[in-house]
DRENPA-3360 file (N, C-alpha, C; in nm, 2 decimals, always signed):
BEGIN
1 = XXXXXXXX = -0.19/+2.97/+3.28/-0.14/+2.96/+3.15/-0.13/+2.81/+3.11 ~ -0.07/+2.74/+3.22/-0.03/+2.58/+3.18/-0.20/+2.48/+3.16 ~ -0.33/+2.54/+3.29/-0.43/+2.48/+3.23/-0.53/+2.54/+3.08 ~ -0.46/+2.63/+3.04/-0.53/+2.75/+2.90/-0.44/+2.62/+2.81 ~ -0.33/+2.62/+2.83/-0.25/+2.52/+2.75/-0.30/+2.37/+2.71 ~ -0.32/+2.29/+2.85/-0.41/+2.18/+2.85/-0.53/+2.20/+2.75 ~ -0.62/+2.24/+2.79/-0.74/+2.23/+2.76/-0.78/+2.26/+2.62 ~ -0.62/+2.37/+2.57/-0.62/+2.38/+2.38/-0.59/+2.26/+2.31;
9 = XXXXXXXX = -0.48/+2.17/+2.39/-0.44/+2.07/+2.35/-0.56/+1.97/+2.38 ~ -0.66/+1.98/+2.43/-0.80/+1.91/+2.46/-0.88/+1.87/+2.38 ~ -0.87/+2.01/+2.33/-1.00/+2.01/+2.23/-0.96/+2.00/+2.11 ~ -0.83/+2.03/+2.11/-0.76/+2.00/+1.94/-0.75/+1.85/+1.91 ~ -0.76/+1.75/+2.03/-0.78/+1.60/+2.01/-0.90/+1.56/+1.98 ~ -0.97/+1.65/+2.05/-1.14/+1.63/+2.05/-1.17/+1.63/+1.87 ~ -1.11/+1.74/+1.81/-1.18/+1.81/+1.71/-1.10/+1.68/+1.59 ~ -0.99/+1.62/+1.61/-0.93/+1.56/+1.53/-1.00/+1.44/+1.53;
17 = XXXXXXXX = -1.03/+1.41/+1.65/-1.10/+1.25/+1.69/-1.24/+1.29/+1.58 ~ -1.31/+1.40/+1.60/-1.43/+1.43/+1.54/-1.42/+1.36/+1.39 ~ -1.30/+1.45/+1.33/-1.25/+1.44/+1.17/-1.25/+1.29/+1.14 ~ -1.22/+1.22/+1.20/-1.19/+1.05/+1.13/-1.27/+0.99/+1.16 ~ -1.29/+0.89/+1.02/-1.39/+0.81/+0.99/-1.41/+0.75/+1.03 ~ -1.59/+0.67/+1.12/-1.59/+0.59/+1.18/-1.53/+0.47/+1.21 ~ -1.44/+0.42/+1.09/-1.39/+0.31/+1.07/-1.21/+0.25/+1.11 ~ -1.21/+0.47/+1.15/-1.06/+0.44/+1.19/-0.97/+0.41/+1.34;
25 = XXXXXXXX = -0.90/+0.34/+1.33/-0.81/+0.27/+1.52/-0.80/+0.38/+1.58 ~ -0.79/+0.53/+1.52/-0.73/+0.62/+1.59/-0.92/+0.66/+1.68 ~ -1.00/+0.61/+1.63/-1.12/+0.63/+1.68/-1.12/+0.57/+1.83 ~ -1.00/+0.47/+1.90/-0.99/+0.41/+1.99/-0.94/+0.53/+2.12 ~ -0.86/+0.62/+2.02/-0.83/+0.76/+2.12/-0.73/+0.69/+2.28 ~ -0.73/+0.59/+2.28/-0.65/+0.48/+2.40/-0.49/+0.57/+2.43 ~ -0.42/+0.61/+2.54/-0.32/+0.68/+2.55/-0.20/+0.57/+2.57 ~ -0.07/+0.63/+2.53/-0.04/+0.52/+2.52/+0.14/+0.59/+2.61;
33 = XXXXXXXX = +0.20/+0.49/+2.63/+0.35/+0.53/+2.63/+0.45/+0.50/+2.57 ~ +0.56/+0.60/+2.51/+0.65/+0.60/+2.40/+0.77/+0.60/+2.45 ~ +0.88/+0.52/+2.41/+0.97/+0.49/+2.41/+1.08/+0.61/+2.50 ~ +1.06/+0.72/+2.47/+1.06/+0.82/+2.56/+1.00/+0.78/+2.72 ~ +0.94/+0.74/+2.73/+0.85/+0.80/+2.80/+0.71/+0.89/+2.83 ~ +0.70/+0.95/+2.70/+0.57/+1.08/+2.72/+0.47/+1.01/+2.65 ~ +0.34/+1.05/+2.71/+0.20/+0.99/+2.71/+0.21/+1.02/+2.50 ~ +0.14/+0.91/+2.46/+0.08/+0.95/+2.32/-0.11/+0.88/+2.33;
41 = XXXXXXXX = -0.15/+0.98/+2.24/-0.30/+0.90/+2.23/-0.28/+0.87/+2.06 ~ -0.34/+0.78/+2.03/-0.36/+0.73/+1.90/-0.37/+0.81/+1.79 ~ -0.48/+0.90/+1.80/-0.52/+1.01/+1.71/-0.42/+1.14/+1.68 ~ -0.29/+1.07/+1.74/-0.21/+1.20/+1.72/-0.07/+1.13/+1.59 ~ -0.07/+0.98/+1.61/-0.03/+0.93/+1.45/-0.12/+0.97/+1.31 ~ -0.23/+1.05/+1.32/-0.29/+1.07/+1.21/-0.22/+1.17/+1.15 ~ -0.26/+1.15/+1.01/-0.16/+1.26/+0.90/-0.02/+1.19/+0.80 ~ -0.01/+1.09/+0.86/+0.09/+1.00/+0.77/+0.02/+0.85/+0.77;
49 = XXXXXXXX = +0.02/+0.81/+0.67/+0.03/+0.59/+0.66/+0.13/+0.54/+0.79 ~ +0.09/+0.47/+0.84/+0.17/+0.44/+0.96/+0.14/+0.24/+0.89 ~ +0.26/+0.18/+0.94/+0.27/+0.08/+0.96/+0.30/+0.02/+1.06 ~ +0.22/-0.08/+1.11/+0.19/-0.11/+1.25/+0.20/-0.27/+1.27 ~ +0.31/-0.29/+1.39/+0.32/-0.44/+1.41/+0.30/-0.46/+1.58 ~ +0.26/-0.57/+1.57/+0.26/-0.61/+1.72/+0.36/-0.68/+1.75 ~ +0.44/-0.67/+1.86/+0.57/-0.73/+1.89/+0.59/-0.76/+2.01 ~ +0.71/-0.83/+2.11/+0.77/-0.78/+2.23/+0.87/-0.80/+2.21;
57 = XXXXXXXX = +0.94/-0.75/+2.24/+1.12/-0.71/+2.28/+1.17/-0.78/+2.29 ~ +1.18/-0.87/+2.39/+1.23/-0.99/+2.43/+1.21/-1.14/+2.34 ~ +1.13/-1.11/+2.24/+1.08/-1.26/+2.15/+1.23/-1.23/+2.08 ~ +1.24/-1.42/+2.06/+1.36/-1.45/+1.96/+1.33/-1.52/+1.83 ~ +1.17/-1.56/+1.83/+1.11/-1.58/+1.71/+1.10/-1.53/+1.59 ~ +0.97/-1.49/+1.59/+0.87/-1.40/+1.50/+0.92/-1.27/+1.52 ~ +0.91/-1.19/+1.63/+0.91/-1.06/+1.64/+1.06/-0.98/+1.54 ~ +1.22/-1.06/+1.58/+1.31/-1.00/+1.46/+1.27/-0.99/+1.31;
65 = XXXXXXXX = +1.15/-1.12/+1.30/+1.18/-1.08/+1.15/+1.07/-1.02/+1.13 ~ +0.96/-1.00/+1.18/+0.88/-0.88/+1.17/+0.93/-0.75/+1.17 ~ +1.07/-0.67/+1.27/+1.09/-0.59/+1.26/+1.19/-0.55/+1.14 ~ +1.25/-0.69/+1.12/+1.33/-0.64/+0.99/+1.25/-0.64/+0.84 ~ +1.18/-0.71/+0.82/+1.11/-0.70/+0.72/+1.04/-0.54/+0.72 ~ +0.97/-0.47/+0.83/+0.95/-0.35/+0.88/+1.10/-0.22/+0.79 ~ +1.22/-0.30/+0.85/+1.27/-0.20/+0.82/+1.35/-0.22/+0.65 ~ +1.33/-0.33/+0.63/+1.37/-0.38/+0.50/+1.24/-0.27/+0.38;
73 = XXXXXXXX = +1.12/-0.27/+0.41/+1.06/-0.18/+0.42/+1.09/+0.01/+0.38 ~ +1.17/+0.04/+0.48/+1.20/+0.17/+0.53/+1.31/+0.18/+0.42 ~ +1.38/+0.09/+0.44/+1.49/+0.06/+0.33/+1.46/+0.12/+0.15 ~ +1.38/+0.05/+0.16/+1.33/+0.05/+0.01/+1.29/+0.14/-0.02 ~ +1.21/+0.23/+0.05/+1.17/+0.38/+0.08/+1.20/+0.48/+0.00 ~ +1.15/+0.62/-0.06/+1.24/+0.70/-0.17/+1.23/+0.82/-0.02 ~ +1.29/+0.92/-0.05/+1.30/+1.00/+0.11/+1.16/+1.09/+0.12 ~ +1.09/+1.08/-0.02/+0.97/+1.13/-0.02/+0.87/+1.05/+0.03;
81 = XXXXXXXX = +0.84/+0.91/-0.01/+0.78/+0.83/+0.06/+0.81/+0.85/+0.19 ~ +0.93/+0.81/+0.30/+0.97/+0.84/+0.39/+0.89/+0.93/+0.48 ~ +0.88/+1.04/+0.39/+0.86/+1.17/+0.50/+0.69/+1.16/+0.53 ~ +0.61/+1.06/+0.47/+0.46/+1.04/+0.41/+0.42/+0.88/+0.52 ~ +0.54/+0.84/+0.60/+0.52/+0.69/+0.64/+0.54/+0.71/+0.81 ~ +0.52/+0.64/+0.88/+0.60/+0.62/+1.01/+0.58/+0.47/+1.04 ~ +0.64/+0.42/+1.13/+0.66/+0.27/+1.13/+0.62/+0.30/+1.34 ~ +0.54/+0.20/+1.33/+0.49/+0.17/+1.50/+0.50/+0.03/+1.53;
89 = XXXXXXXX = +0.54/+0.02/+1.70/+0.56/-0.16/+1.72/+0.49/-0.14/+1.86 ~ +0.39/-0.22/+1.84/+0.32/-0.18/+2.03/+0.34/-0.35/+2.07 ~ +0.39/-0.32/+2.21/+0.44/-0.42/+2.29/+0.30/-0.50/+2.35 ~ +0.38/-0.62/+2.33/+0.25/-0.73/+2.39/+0.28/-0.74/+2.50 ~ +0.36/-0.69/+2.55/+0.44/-0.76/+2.71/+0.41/-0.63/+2.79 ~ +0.36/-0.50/+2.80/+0.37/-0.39/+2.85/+0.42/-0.42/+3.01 ~ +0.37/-0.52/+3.06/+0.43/-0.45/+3.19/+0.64/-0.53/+3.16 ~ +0.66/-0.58/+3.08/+0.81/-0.62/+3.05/+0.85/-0.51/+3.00;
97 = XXXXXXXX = +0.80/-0.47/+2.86/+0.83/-0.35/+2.78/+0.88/-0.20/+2.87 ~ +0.93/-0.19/+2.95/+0.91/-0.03/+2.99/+0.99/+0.07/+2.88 ~ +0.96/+0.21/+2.87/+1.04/+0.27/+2.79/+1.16/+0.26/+2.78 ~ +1.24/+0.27/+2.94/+1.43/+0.18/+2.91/+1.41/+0.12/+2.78 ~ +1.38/-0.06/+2.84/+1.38/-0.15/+2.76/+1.33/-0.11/+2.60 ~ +1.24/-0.04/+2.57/+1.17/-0.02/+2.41/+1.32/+0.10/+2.37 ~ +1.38/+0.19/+2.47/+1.47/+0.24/+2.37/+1.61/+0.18/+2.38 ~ +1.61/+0.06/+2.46/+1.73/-0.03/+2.42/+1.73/-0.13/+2.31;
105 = XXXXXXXX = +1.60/-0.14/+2.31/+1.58/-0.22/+2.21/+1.56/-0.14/+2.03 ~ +1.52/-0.03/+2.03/+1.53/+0.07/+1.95/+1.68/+0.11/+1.90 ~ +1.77/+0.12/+1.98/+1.89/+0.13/+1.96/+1.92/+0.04/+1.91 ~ +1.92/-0.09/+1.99/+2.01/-0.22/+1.93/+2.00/-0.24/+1.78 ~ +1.86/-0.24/+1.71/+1.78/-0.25/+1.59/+1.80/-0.14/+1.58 ~ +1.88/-0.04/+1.58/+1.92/+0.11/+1.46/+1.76/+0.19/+1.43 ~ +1.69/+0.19/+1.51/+1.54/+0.23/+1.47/+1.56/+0.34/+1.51 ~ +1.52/+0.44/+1.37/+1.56/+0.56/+1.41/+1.39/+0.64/+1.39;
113 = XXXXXXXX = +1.39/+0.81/+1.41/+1.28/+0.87/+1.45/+1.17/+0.91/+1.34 ~ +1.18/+0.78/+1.28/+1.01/+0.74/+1.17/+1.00/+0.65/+1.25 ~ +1.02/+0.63/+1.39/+0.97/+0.47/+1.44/+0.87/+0.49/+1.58 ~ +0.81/+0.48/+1.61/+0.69/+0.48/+1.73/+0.72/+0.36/+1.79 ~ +0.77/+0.37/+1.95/+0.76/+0.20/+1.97/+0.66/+0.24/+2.10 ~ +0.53/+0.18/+2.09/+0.46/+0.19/+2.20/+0.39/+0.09/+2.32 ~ +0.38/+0.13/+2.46/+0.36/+0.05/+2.55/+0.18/+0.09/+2.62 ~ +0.11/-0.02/+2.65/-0.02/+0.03/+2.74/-0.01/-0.10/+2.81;
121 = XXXXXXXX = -0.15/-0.06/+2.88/-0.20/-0.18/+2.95/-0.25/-0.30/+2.90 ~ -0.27/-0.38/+2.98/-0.31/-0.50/+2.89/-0.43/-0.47/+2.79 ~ -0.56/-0.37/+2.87/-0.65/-0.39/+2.82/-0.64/-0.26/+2.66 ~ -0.60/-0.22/+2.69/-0.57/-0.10/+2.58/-0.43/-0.21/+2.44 ~ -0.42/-0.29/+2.49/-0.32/-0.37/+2.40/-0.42/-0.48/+2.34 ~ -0.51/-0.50/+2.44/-0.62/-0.66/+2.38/-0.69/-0.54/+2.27 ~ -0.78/-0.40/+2.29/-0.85/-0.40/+2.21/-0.79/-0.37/+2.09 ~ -0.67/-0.31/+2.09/-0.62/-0.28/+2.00/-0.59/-0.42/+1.88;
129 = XXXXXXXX = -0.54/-0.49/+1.96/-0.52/-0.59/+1.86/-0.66/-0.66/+1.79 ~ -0.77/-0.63/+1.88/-0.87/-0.72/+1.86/-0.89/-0.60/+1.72 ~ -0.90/-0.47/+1.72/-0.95/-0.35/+1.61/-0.85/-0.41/+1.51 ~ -0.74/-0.49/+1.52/-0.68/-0.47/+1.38/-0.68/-0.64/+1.32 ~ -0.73/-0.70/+1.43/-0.80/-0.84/+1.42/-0.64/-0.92/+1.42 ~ -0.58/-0.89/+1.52/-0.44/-0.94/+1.55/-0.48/-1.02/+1.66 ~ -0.44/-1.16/+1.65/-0.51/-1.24/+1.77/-0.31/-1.26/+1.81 ~ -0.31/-1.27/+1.99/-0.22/-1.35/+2.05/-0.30/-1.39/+2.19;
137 = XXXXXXXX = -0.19/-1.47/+2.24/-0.20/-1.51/+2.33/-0.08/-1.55/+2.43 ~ -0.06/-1.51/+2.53/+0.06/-1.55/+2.65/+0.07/-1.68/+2.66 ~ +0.15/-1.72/+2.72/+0.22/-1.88/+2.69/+0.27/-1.89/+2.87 ~ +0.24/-1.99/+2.87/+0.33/-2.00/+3.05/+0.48/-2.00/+3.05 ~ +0.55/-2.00/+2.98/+0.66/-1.98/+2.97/+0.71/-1.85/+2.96 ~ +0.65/-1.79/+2.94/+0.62/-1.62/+2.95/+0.65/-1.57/+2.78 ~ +0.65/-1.69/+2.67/+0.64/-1.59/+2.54/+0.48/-1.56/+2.52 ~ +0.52/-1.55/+2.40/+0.32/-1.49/+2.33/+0.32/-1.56/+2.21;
145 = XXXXXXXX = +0.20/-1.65/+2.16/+0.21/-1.65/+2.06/+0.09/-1.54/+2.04 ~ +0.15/-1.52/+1.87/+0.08/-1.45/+1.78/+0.07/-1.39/+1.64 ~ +0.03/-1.35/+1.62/-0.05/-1.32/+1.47/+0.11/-1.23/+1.40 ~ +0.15/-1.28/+1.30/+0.30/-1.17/+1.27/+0.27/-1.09/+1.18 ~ +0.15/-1.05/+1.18/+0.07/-0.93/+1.11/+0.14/-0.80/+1.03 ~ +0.18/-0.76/+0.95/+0.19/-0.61/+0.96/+0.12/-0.58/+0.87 ~ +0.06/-0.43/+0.93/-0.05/-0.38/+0.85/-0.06/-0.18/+0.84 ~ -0.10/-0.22/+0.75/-0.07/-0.09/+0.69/-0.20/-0.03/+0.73;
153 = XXXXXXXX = -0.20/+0.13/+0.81/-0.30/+0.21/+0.83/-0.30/+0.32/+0.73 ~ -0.43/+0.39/+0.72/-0.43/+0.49/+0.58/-0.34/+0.66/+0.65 ~ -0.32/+0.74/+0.64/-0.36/+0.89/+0.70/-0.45/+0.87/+0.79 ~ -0.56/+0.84/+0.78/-0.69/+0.85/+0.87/-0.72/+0.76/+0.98 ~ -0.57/+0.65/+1.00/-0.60/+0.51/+1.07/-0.71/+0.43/+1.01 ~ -0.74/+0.42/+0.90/-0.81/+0.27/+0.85/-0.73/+0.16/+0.82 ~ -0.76/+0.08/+0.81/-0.70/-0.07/+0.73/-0.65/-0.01/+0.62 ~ -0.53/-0.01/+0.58/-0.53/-0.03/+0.42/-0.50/-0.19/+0.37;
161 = XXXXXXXX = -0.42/-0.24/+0.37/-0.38/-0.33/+0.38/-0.30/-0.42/+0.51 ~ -0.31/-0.53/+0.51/-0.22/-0.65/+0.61/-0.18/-0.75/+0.52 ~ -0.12/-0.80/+0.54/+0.00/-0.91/+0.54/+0.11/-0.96/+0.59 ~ +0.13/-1.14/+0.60/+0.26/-1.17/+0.67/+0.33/-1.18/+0.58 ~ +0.46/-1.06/+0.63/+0.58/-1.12/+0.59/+0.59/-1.05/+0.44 ~ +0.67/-1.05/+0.37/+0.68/-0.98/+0.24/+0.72/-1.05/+0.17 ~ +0.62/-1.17/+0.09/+0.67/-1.28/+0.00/+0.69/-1.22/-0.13 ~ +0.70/-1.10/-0.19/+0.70/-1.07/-0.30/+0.80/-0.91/-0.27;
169 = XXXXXXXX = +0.88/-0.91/-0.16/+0.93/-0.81/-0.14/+0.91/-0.68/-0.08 ~ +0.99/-0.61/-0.03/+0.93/-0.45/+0.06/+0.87/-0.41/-0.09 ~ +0.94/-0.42/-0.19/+0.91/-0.32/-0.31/+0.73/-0.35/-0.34 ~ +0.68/-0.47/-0.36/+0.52/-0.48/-0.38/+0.39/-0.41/-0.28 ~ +0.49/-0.43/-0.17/+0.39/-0.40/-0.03/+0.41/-0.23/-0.08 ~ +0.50/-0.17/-0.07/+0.55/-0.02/-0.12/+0.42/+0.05/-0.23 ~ +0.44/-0.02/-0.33/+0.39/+0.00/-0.45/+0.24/+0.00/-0.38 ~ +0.19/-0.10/-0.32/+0.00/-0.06/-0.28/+0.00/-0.03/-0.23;
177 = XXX = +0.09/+0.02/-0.09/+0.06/+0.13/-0.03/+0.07/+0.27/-0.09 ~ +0.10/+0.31/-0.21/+0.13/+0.43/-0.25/+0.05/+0.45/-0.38 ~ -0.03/+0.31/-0.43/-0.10/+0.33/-0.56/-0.25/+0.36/-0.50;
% end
């Protein structure tokens, strides 16, 4: 029963991967791990706009105000929008990041369950950033610089939009994501 189970859950990734457009991240199919704990593959955020930042846990720079602007964001939100969005932060630091740490850090920051915080390997974290054209790099001191990106994917994982930072407020970013 448990491998009839597998293998439905198989091919139901297979057939979703099939569905999206050449053009979309979820095309990367890369598995990932969630703040929980349990395996996620990419293609399984499809079906809502996901907004997606690159972060680590431990930064005292860039990374708060990327997540607050994120949630300044969520904020602004009507509950309808809401239920149409999810918010994701994949860790540049994966082997720092472990799930503990991503749901202590999820707590601390009140991030509640519209939020995906996810961990891979290095190499599954370089191409990702390279697909969303998010450049960093590790520092010997052990930060990262990097790109303070957030970017907006469609339903289907494409590009909709990127931008740093919200110089014209959550409410403008809101507005083209939904027009």
């Amino acid at each position: 029963m448990m491998k009839m189970l597998s293998a439905l859950l198989l091919l139901a990734a297979v057939n979703v991967q099939a569905a999206l457009p050449g053009d979309s991240i979820y095309q990367l199919n890369s598995q990932w791990q969630d703040r929980k704990g349990h395996s996620l593959n990419l293609p399984e955020l499809a079906g809502k706009k996901q907004i997606i930042a690159l972060i680590y846990t431990d930064c005292i720079t860039a990374c708060p105000v990327i997540v607050a602007d994120m949630k300044s964001i969520q904020d602004a939100l009507t509950p309808e929008q809401q239920a149409k969005l999810g918010f994701v932060l994949v860790s540049l630091t994966p082997a720092r990041d472990t799930p503990k740490i991503m749901r202590h850090f999820a707590k601390k920051r009140v991030l509640d369950e519209h939020w995906t915080l996810l961990s891979g390997d290095d190499d599954k974290v370089r191409t990702l950033a390279m697909a969303l054209n998010i450049q960093y790099m590790g520092l010997p001191d052990g930060e990262v610089a990097h790109s303070n990106a957030i970017t907006v994917l469609d339903e289907q994982g494409r590009l909709q939009l990127q931008q740093v930072g919200l110089p014209k407020g959550p409410e403008a970013l809101i507005k083209k994501m939904f027009d």
